[in-house]
N, C-alpha and C positions, 0 to 999 in steps of 0.2 A: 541312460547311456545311449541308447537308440538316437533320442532327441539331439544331444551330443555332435555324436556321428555324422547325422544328417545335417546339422548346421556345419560343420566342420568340410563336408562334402560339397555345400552348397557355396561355401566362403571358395571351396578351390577353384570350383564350376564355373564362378562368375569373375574370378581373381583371371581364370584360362582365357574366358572370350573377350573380358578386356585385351588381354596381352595378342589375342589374335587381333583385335577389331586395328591393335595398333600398330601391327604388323600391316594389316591390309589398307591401312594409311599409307603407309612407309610405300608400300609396292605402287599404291597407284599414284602417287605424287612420284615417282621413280619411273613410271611408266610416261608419264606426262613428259617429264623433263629428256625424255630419250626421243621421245616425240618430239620436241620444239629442235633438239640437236641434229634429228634426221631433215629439219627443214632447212636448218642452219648450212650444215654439209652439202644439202644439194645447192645451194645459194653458189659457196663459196666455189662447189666444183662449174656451175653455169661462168663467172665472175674468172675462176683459174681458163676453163676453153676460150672466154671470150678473147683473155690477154694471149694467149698460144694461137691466137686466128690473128691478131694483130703482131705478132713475132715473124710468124710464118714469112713475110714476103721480105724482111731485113736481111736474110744473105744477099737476095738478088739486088738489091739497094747496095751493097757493098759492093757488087761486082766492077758496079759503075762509078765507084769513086777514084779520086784520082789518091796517090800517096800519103798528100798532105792531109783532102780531107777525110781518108780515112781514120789517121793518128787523133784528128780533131774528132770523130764521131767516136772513135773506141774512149775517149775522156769523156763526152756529154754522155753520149747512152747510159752506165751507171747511174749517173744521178737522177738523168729525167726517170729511170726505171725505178730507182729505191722506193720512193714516196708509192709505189704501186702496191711493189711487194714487202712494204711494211705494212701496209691496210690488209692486204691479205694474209698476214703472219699475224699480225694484233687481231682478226676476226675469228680466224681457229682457236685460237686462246678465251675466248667468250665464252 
């Protein structure tokens, strides 16, 4: 009965530290991938200031347009901008 017990105890013992070792799989692979995201994020936020440094001086550029070409730059801008901020909407999505 003794003998029993102890294989019984020993089957649970090692049945435990498996299920931990695979837990502690799970975390550091979990760990890693928060890591590669925290490098990711700062990329995208350097990439997000760079285009807000390039923003920055387009009111003053508007001041000095004239009527027409202003109605003509509020149509381009849009477009020339999409293709920016689609790269940086489909990169946070990674």
């Amino acid at each position: 009965m003794i003998k029993k017990c102890n294989r019984k105890h020993t089957t649970s013992l090692q049945q435990t530290q498996e299920e931990v070792e695979e837990v502690k799989v799970i975390m550091l692979d979990n760990l890693n991938k928060a890591k590669e995201r925290e490098g990711k994020l700062g990329d995208l936020e350097d990439r997000a200031n760079e285009l807000l440094e390039k923003v920055r001086g387009v009111p003053e550029k508007l001041g000095n347009l004239t009527s027409q070409q202003e109605v003509l730059f509020m149509k381009v801008w849009p477009v020339q901008a999409a293709p920016g901020l689609l790269a940086i909407k489909g990169h946070g999505e990674t």
